[in-house]
C-alpha positions as CSV (number, residue, x, y, z in Angstrom):
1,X,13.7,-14.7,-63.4
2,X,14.4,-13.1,-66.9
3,X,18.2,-11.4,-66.1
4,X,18.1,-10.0,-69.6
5,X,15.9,-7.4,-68.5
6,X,18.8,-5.5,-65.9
7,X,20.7,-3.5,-67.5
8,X,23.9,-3.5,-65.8
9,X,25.2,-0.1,-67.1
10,X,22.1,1.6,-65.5
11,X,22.9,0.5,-62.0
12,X,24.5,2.5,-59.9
13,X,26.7,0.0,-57.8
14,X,28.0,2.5,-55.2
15,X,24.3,2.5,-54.4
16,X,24.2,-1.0,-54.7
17,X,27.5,-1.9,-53.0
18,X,26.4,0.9,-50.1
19,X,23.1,-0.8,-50.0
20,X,24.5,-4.7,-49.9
21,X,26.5,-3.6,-46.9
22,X,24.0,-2.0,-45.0
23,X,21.3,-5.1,-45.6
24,X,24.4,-7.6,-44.4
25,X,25.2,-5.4,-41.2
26,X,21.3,-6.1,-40.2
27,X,21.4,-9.2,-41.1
28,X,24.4,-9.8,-38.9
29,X,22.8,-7.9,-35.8
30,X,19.9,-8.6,-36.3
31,X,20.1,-12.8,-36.4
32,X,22.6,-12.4,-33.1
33,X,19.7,-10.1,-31.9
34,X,17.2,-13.0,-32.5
35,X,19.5,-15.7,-31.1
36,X,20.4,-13.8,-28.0
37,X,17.1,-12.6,-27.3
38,X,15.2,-15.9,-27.8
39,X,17.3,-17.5,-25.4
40,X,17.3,-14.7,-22.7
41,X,13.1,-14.7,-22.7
42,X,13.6,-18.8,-21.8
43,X,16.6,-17.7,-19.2
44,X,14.4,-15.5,-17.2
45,X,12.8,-18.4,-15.1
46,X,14.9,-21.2,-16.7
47,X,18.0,-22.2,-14.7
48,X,18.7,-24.1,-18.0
49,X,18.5,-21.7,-20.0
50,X,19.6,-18.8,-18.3
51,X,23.3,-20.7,-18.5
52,X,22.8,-21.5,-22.0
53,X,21.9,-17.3,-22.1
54,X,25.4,-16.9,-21.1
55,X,27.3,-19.1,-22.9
56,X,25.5,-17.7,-26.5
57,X,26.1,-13.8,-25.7
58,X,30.0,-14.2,-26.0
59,X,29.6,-15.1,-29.8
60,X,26.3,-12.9,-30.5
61,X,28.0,-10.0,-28.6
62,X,30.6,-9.6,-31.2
63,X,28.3,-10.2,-34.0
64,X,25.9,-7.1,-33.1
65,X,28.9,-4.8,-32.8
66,X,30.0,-6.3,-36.2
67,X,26.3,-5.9,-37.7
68,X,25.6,-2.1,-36.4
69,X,28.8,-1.1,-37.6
70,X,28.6,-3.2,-41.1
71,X,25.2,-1.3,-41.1
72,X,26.4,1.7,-40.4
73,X,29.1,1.7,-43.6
74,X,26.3,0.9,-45.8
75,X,24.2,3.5,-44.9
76,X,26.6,6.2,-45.1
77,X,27.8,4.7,-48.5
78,X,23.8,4.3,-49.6
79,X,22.4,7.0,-48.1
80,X,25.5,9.9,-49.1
81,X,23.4,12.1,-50.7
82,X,20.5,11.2,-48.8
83,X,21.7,11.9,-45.9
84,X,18.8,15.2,-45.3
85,X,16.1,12.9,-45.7
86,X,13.6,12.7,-42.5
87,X,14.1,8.7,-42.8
88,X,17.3,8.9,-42.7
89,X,17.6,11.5,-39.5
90,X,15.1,9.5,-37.7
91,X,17.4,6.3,-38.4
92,X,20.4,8.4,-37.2
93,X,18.6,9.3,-34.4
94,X,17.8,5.8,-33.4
95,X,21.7,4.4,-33.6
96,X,22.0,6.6,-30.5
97,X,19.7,3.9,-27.9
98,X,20.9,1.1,-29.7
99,X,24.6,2.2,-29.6
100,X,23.9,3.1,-25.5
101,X,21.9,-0.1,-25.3
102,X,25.0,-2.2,-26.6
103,X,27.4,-0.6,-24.2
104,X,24.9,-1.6,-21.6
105,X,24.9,-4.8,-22.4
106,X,28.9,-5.6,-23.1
107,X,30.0,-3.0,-20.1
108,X,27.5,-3.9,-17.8
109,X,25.4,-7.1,-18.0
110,X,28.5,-9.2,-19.8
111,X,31.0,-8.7,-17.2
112,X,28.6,-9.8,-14.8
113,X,27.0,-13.0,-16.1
114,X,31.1,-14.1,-17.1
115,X,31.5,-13.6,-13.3
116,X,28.3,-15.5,-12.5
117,X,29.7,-18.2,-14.8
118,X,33.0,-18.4,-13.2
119,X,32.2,-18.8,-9.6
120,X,30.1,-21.6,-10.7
121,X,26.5,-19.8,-11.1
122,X,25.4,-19.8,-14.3
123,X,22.4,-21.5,-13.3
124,X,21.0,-19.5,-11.3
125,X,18.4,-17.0,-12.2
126,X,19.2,-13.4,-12.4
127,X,18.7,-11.0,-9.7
128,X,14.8,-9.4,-10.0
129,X,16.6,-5.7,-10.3
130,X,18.8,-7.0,-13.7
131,X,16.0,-8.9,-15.2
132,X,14.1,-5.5,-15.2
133,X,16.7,-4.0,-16.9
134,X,17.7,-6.9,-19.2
135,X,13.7,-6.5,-20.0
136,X,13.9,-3.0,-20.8
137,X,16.8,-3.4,-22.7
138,X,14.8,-6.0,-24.9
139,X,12.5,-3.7,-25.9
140,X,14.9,-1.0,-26.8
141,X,17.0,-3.7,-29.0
142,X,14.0,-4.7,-30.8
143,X,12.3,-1.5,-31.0
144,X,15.7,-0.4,-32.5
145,X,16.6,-2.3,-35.0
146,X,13.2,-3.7,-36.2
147,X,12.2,0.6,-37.0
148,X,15.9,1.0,-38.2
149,X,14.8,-2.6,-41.1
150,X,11.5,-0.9,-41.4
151,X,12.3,2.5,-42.2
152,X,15.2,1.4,-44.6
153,X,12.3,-0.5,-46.6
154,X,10.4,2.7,-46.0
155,X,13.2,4.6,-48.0
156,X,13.5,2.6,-50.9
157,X,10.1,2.4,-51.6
158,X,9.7,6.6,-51.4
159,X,11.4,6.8,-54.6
């Protein structure tokens, strides 16, 4: 790559500061995301792996809080005075599942699979009623954040 063709006085780098944080914020969630979610699919009929499902969400828990709020500085650094832009209302609007989603999941499911895990049931498969919901709230996760990457690569290739 020929580096003497950026001009580094042209560049914005609130933009590109904004814009750095907001891609490591979805990197953060998003990996966590991939993690947690691989190893939930393989928990639902997995007595293996549905302990292993528990152990992982205590450190990809934290990380998705730390990711959607990482995310969420960047875009309001990025997107300051974008922030009229249909992509960028539609991206709002979509923090509001995934924000409800994660207090689901940390409120809800969390308490109750570190209870599972401390009377000595990790192994067991989930009750049918939370695996429905734990499925739902897969598809909301990566609905979520998949249109929140693809509308961010939307934007910046609007210009």
């Amino acid at each position: 790559m020929d580096f003497s063709m950026i001009n580094l006085s042209q560049i914005n780098w609130l933009d590109f500061i904004g814009l750095y944080i907001y891609i490591a914020g979805l990197i953060f969630a998003m990996g966590a995301l991939v993690i947690i979610e691989t190893h939930g699919f393989f928990g639902r009929k997995s007595p293996y792996w549905n302990e292993a499902t528990i152990r992982t969400h205590k450190i990809t828990k934290p990380w998705i809080w730390i990711g959607l709020f990482t995310a969420l500085l960047g875009a309001l650094i990025f997107y300051r005075h974008n922030y009229r832009s249909t992509i960028v209302i539609i991206q709002g609007a979509l923090l509001i599942p995934l924000i409800l989603n994660g207090f689901f999941l940390s409120f809800w499911v969390s308490p109750r699979l570190i209870e599972r895990e401390k009377e000595g049931r990790a192994r067991e498969l989930l009750p049918k009623e939370w695996r429905k919901k734990i499925t739902i709230s897969f598809f909301v996760s990566i609905i979520g954040w998949w249109s929140e990457l693809f509308l961010l690569v939307l934007y910046l290739f609007k210009k």
